[in-house]
C-alpha positions in Angstrom: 8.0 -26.1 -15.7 7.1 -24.3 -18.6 7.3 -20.6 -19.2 3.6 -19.9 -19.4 2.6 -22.2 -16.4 5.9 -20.5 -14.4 4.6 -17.1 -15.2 1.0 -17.7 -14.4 2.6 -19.4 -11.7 4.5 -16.5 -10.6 1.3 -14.1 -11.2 -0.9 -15.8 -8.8 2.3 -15.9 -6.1 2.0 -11.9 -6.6 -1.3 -11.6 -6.1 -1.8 -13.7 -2.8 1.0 -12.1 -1.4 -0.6 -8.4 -2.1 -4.1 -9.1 -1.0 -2.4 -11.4 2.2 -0.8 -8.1 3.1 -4.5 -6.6 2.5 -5.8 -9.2 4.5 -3.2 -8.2 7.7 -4.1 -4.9 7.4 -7.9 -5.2 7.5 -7.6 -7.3 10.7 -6.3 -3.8 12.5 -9.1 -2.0 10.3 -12.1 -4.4 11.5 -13.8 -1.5 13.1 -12.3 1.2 11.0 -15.9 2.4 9.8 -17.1 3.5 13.5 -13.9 4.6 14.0 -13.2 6.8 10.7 -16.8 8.8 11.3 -16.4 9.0 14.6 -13.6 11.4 13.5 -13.8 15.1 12.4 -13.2 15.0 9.0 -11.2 17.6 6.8 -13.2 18.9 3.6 -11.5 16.4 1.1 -11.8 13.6 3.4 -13.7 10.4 1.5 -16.9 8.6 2.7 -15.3 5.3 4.3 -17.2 3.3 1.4 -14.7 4.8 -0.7 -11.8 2.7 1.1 -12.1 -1.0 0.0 -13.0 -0.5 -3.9 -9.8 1.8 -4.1 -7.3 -0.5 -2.1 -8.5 -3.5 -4.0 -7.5 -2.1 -7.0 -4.3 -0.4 -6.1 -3.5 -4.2 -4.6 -4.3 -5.3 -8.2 -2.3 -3.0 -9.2 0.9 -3.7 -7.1 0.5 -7.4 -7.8 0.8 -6.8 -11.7 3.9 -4.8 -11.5 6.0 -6.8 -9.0 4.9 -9.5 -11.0 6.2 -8.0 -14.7 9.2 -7.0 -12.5 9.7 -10.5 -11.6 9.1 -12.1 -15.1 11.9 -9.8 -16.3 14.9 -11.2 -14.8 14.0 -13.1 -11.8 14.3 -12.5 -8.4 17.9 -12.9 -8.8 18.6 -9.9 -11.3 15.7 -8.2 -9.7 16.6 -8.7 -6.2 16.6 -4.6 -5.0 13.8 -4.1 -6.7 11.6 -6.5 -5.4 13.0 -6.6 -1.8 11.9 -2.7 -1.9 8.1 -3.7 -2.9 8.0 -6.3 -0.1 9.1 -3.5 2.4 6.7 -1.0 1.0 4.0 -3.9 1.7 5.1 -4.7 5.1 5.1 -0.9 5.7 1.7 -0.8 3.8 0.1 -3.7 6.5 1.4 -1.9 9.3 -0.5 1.6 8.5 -3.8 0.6 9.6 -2.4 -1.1 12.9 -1.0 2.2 13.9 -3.5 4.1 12.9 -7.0 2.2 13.4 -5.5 -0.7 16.1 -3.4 1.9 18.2 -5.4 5.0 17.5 -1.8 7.0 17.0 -1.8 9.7 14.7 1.5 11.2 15.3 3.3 7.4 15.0 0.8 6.7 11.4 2.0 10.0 10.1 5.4 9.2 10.5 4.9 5.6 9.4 3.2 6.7 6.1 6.1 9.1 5.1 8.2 5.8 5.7 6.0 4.3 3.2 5.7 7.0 0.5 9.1 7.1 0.4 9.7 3.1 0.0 7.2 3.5 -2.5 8.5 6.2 -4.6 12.1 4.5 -4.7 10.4 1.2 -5.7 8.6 2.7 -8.2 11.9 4.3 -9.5 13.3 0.8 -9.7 10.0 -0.8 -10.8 10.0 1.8 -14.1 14.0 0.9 -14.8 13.2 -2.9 -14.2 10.0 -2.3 -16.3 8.4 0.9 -17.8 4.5 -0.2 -17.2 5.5 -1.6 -14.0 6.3 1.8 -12.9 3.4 3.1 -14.4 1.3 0.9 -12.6 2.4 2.1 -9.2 2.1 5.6 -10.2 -2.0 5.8 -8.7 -0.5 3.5 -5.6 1.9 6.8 -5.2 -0.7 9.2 -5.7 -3.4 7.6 -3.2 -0.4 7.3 -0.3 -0.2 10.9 -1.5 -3.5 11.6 -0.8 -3.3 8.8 2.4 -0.6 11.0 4.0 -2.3 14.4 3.9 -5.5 12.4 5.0 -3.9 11.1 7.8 -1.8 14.4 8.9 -5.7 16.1 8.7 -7.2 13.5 11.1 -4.8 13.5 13.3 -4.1 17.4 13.8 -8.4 17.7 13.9 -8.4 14.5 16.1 -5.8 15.2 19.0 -7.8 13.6 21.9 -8.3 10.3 19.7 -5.5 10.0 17.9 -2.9 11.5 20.5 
C-alpha cells in the first residue's frame, strides 16, 4: 500500500473508531434531553442543544490527533500513546451510561475524574509523540474540564435523581 492511500487509510480508521465510541455513548444518552432539563441546573450549565455540535467536533478533534500520532511511528513506536487514547475513549463511552443510563451522579463524577486524568496523560504523550496532536486535545481537556464541574453541579443540585 502506498504511503498516501495507508495514511488516508489510517485517517478514516481514526475517525470511525472516535465517532463509533460517539455512537455507544449516545445509545445511553437517547433520552438525555428530557432527562438534562428535567434537572436543576447550576448558572453555567449549557442549553442541551449545545451538547452534540461540541462533541462532534471534539470527536473530530481526537480523531486527527491519534491519527498524526499514529502516522508518526506506528502503532508499534507509538504503542503507550495510543493505548492511552483508546482508554480515554472507552472511558469517554462509558460517561453517559453512568450518568444518563444509570442516573448515578456520585459513580459519573468519579468516572469523569478517571477520564480527565487518562486524558491529560494522553495528551502529555500525544504533544511528545506530536506537538499539534497535543494541541488538538487541549479543547477535549478543557470541555471534560468543564464536563466534570458540570457533572459534580448536577449531581450535588440533583440528589433524589442522581443518588
Amino acid at each position: 500500500m502506498t504511503k498516501p492511500i495507508r495514511h488516508i487509510t489510517g485517517l478514516l480508521f481514526w475517525l470511525v473508531l472516535c465517532y463509533t465510541a460517539s455512537f455507544v455513548g449516545a445509545i445511553a444518552s437517547f433520552n438525555a434531553k428530557s432527562f438534562y432539563g428535567q434537572l436543576i441546573q447550576p448558572s453555567l450549565a449549557p442549553p442541551p442543544w449545545v451538547f452534540g455540535p461540541v462533541w462532534t467536533v471534539l470527536y473530530g478533534l481526537m480523531a486527527v490527533a491519534v491519527w498524526l500520532v499514529w502516522k508518526n511511528g506506528g502503532f508499534r513506536n507509538q504503542r503507550a500513546a495510543i493505548s492511552l487514547f483508546v482508554v480515554q475513549l472507552v472511558l469517554n463511552a462509558i460517561w453517559s451510561w453512568i450518568f444518563f443510563y444509570w442516573q448515578s451522579g456520585l459513580w459519573a463524577f468519579m468516572e469523569i475524574i478517571v477520564l480527565w486524568a487518562a486524558l491529560l496523560w494522553t495528551t502529555i504523550q500525544f504533544w511528545k509523540a506530536h506537538q499539534v496532536a497535543g494541541i488538538l486535545l487541549i479543547p477535549y481537556l478543557a470541555w471534560v474540564t468543564f464536563a466534570s464541574w458540570l457533572t459534580f453541579s448536577l449531581w450535588q443540585l440533583n440528589p433524589q435523581i442522581l443518588g
